[in-house]
C-alpha positions in Angstrom: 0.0 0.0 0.0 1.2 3.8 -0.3 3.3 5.7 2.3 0.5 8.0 1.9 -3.3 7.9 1.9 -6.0 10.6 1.6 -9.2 10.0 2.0 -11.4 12.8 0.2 -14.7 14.7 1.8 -17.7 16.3 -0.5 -16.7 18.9 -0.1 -13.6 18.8 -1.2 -14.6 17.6 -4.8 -17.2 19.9 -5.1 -14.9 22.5 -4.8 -12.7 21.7 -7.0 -12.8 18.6 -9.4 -8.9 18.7 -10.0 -8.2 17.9 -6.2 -8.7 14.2 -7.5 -4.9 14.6 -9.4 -3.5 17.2 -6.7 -2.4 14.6 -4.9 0.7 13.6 -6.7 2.0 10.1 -6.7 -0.4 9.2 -3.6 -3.4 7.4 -3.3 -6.5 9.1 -3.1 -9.6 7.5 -1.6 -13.3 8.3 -2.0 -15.6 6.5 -0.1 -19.0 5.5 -1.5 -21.5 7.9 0.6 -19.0 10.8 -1.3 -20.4 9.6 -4.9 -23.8 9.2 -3.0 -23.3 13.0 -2.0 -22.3 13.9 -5.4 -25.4 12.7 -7.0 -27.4 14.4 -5.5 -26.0 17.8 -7.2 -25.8 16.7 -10.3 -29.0 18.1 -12.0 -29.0 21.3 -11.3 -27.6 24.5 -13.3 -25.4 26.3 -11.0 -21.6 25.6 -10.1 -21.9 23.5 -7.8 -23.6 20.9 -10.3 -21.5 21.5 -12.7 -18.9 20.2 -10.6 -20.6 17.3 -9.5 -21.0 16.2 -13.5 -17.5 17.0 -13.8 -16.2 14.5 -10.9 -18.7 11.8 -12.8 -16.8 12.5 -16.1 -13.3 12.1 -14.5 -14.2 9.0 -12.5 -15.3 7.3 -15.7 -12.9 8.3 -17.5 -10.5 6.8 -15.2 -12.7 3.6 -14.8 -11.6 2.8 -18.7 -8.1 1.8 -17.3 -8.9 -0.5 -14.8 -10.8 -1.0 -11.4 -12.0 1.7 -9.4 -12.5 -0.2 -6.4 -8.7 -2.0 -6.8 -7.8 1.7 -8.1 -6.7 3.2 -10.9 -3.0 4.9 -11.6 -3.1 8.3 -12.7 -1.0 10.2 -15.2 0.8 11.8 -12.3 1.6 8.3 -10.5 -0.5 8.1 -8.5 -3.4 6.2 -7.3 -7.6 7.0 -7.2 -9.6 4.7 -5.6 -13.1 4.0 -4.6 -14.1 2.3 -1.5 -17.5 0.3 -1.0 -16.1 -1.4 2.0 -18.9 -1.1 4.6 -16.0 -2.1 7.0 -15.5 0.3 10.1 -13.0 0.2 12.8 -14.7 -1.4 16.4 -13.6 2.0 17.9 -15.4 3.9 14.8 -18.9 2.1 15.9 -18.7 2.8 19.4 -18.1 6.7 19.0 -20.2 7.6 16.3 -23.8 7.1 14.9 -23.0 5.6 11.5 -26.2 6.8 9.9 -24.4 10.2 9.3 -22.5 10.6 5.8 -19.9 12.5 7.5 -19.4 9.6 10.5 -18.9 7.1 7.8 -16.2 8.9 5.9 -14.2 9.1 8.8 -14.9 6.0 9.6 -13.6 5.1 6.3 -10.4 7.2 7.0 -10.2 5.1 10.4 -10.7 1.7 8.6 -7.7 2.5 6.2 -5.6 3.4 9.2 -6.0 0.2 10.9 -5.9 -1.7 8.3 -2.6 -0.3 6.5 -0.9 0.5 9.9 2.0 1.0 8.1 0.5 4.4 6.0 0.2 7.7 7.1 -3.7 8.5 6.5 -4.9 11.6 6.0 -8.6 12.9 5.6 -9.4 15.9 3.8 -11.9 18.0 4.2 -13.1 22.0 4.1 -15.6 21.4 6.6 -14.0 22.2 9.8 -16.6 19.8 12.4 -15.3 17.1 9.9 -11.9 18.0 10.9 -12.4 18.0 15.0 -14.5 15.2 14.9 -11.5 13.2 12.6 -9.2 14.3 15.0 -10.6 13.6 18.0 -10.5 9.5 17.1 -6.8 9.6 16.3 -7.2 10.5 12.4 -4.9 13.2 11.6 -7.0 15.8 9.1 -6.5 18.6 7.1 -8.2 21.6 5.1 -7.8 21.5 1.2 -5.6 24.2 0.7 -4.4 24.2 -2.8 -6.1 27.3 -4.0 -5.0 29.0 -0.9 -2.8 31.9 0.1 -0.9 32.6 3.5 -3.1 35.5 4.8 -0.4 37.3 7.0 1.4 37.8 3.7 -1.8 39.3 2.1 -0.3 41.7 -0.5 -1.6 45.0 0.0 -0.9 47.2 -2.7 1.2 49.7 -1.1 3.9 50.4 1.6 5.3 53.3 3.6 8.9 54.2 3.6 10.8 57.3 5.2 13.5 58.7 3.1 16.5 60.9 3.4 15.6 64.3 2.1 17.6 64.3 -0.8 16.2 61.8 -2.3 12.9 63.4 -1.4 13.8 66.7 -3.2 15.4 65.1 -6.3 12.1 62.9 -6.6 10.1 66.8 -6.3 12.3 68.4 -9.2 12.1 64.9 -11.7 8.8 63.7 -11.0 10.1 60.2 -10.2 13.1 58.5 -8.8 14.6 54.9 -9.1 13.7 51.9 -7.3 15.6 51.8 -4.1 12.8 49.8 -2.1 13.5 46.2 -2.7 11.0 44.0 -4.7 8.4 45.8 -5.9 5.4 44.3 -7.8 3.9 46.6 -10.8 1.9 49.3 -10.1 2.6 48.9 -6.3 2.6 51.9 -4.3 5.2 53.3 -2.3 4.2 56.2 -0.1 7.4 58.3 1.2 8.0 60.4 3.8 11.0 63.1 3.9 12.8 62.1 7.2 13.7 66.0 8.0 10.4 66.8 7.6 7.6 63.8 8.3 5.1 66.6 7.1 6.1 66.1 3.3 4.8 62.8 2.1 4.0 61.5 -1.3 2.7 58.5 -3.0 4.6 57.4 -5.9 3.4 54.4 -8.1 5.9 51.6 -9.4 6.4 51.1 -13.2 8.0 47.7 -13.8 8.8 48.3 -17.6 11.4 51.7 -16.0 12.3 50.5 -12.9 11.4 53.6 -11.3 8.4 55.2 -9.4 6.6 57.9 -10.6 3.7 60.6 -9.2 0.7 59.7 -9.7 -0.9 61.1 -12.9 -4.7 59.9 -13.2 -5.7 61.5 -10.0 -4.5 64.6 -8.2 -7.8 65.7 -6.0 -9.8 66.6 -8.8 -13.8 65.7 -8.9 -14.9 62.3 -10.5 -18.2 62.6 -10.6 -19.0 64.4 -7.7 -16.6 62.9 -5.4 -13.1 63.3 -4.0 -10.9 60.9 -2.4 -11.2 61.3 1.5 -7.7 59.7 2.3 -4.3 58.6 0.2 -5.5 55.2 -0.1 -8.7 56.3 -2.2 -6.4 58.3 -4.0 -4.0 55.2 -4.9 -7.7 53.5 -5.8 -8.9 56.4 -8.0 -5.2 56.4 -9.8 -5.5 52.6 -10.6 -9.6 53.3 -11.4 -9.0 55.9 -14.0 -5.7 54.5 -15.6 -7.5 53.4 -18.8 -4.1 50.6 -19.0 -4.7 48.6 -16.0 -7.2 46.0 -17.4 -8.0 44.8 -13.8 -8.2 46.8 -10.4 -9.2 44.3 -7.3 -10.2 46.9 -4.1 -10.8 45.0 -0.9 -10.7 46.1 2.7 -13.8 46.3 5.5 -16.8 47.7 5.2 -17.2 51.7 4.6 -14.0 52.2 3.1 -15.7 53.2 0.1 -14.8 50.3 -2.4 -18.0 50.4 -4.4 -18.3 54.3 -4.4 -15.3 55.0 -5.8 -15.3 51.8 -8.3 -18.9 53.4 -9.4 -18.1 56.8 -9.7 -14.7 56.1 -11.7 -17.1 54.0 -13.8 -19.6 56.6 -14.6 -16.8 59.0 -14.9 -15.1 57.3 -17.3 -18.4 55.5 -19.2 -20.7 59.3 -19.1 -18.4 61.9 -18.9 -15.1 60.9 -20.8 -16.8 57.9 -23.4 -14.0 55.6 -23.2 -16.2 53.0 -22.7 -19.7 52.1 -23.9 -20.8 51.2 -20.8 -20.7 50.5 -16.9 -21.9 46.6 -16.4 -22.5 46.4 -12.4 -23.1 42.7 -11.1 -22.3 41.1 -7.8 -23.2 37.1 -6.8 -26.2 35.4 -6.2 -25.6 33.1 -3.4 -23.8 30.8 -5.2 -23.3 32.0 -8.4 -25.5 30.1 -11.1 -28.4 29.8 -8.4 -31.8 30.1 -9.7 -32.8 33.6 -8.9 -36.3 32.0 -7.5 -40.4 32.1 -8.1 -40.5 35.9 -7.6 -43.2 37.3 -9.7 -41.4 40.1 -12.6 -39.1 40.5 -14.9 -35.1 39.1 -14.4 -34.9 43.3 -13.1 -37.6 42.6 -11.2 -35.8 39.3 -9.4 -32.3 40.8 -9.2 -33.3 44.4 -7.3 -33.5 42.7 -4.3 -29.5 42.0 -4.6 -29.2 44.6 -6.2 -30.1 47.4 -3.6 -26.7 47.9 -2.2 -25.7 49.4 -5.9 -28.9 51.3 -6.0 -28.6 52.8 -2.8 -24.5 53.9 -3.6 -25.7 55.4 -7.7 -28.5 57.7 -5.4 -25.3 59.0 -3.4 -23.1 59.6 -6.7 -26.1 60.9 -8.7 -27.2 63.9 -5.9 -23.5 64.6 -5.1 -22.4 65.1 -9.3 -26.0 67.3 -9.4 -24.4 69.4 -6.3 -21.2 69.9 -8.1 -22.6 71.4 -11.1 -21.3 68.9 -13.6 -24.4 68.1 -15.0 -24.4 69.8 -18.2 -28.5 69.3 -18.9 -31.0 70.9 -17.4 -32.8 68.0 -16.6 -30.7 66.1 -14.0 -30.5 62.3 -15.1 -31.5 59.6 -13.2 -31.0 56.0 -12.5 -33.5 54.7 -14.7 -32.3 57.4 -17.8 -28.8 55.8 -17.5 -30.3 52.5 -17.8 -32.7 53.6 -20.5 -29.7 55.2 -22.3 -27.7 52.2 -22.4 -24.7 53.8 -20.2 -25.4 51.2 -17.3 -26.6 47.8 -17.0 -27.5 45.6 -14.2 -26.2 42.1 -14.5 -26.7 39.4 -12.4 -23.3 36.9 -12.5 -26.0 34.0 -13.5 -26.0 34.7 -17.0 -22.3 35.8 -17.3 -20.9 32.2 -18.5 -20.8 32.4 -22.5 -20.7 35.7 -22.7 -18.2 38.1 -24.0 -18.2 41.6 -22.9 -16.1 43.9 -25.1 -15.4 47.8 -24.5 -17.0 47.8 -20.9 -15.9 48.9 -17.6 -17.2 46.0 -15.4 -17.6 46.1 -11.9 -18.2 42.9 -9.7 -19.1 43.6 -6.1 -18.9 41.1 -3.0 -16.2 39.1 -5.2 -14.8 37.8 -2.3 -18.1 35.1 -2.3 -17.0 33.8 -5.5 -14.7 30.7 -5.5 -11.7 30.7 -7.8 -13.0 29.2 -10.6 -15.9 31.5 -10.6 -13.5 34.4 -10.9 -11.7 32.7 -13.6 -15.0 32.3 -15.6 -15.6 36.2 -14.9 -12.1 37.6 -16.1 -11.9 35.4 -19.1 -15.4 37.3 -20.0 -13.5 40.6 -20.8 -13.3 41.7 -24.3 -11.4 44.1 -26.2 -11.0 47.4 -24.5 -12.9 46.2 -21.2 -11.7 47.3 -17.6 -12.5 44.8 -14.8 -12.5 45.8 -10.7 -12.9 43.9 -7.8 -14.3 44.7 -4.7 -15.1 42.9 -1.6 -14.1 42.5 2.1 -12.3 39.0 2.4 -13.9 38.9 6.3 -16.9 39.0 5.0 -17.8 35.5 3.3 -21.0 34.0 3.3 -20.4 30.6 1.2 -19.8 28.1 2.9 -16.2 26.1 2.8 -15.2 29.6 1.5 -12.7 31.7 4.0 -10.1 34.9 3.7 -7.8 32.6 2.1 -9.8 30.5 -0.5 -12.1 32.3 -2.0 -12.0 33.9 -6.0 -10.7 37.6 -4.7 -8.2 36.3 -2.3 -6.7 34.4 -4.6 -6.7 36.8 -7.7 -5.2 39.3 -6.0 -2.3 36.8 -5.4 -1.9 35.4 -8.3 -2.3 38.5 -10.6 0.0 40.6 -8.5 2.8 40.1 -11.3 0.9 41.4 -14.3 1.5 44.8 -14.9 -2.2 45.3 -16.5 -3.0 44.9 -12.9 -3.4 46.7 -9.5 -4.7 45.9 -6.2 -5.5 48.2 -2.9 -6.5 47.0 0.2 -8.1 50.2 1.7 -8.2 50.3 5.7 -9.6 54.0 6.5 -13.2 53.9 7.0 -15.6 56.3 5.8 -19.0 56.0 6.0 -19.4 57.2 9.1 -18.2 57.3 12.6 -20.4 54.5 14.0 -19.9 52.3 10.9 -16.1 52.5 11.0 -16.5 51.2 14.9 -18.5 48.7 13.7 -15.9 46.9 11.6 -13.4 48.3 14.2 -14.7 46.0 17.0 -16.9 43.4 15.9 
């Protein structure tokens, strides 16, 4: 038998189909109640049950080459099996009830531990009662962690430095200055501060292709539409936001730190008032994505508002505020419904996204930290021609389950993407809404 054995949860393959090859040259194990599971998702439309078909496709697949419940080798070496052995350790029957699906995978993770004493057994699972419960009858467990990222090393967009003031003053009479801060990722912010006087500070953004950091040029306090940046790191999000060659701008932080004002009003800015786009495509997920949007009476508009409010309430905000500011060149002020009449804005739920391609658009998905990584592939590879995509969500705030901070589609794009110098990422930690909001995030 292999040094190494891991038995599989649901969860794990509904997750992610690939986890049955991540595995390397071990054996993998899926007990019988896991296929059982997986059945049971299999007709419906959304992700989920498109995953469940996939996991059917792949175990057939591999039952061409041989048995499934001997196993079957894999390209990579190793070894995916299916176990229909009802067998359960003595000690497995005594501490659990057996007529609960998770009770018997772990009992199936116990029976491969007695019986190949010799292996080191391992069961996976995202599902963290799975994981106490495994551990607490000697079965060593674990989360599936292959689409995640080591939160305390969360890349944040921008650092702070203190600098000598000559290099302060030659960076005020060029404009820009060379790299001197170590590894810098493109378009990373560095904000410095002259050391002789902490009152001067300036945020400079890095350009990969020059090797040097420059001023920032898209955004210097002006207006965009109706708004200003409150604090640098809205500035740093507006600069990224209006910089027509960054393809794809992820904003995350906690509530009320203004990531879907700004992303809407840069949107609007840049769709209404400067026409380099042809329009602003808001959408944010249905919980999951895919799911039916439900037996509401109306029209698809009529089904989404409800999700839709947030959005709603954040246009009212950015439509009275550009009226106050005079920018409105009409006399009749426009309103939500006249942008949507007009074509400049749609309201898209991520349902009907898959198939689509969306070219010359500045796209906005909000909440994106509830989409799982493979959602958020299936969203950027919608981008046409000429398209800007952003990203906003809080990371804390999750409401799928087996998603966390570390697993989930925005996490994990801002990771990945970090090297692309079409991209840019902020994490904005200022709050505000309001006083009582930014409390609110502060201590809860």
């Amino acid at each position: 038998m292999d040094k190494k054995i891991f038995v599989l949860d649901t969860n794990v393959l509904i997750h992610n189909p690939q986890a049955l090859f991540s595995f390397a040259e071990h054996r993998v194990v899926i007990p019988i109640v896991v296929i059982e599971e997986i059945d049971q998702f299999k007709k419906g439309v959304d992700e989920k049950s498109r995953n469940a078909r996939q996991i059917g496709r792949y175990l057939d697949s591999l039952r061409q080459n041989g048995s499934l419940q001997d196993g079957v080798k894999t390209e990579h070496g190793g070894t995916i099996q299916i176990t229909v052995n009802n067998e359960v350790t003595s000690a497995a029957s005594k501490l659990f009830f057996l007529d609960r699906n998770d009770n018997l995978i772990i009992g199936t993770a116990l029976y491969f531990k007695d019986k190949y004493p010799e292996s080191s057994v391992t069961l996976v699972s995202k599902d963290a009662n799975v994981r106490i419960k495994a551990d607490c009858v000697g079965i060593n467990a674990e989360n599936y962690e292959t689409d995640t990222i080591k939160f305390d090393e969360y890349y944040t967009g921008w650092m702070s430095a203190d600098v000598d003031t000559a290099l302060f003053t030659e960076f005020e009479e060029k404009r820009f200055i060379a790299n001197s801060f170590g590894d810098l990722y493109p378009n990373e912010y560095v904000r410095i501060t002259d050391k002789g006087n902490p009152s001067k500070v300036k945020s400079l953004r890095y350009h990969a292709a020059h090797k040097s950091l420059y001023a920032m040029n898209e955004y210097n306090g002006q207006d965009i539409f109706g708004i200003k940046a409150r604090n640098f790191e809205q500035e740093m999000a507006l600069d990224l936001l209006l910089d027509d060659d960054i393809k794809l701008v992820s904003l995350s932080g906690k509530a009320g730190t203004g990531k879907t004002l700004l992303a809407m009003a840069a949107g609007l800015h840049k769709v209404v008032e400067e026409e380099k786009y042809s329009r602003l495509v808001i959408s944010r997920p249905i919980s999951p994505i895919g799911k039916d949007l439900g037996y509401l009476p109306g029209t698809k508009a009529d089904k989404f508002n409800p999700w839709m409010q947030p959005i709603y309430d954040n246009m009212d905000i950015l439509l009275s505020l550009h009226d106050e500011s005079g920018n409105s060149k009409s006399k009749k002020k426009p309103s939500l419904n006249d942008f949507l009449d007009y074509g400049f804005l749609e309201l898209e739920p991520l349902t009907y996204i898959r198939g689509r391609s969306l070219p010359d658009q500045f796209i906005i998905i909000d909440e994106a930290q509830n989409l799982t990584p493979h959602e958020m592939k299936t969203i950027i590879t919608r981008a046409g021609e000429n398209t800007k995509l952003v990203l906003t969500g809080d990371p804390y705030q999750i409401d799928i389950p087996y998603l966390d901070s570390q697993s989930n589609g925005l996490s994990v794009a801002i990771e990945k993407l970090k090297t692309e110098e079409i991209v840019g990422h902020i994490t904005l930690e200022k709050g505000e809404r309001s006083k009582l909001a930014d409390m609110a995030a502060k201590y809860f």
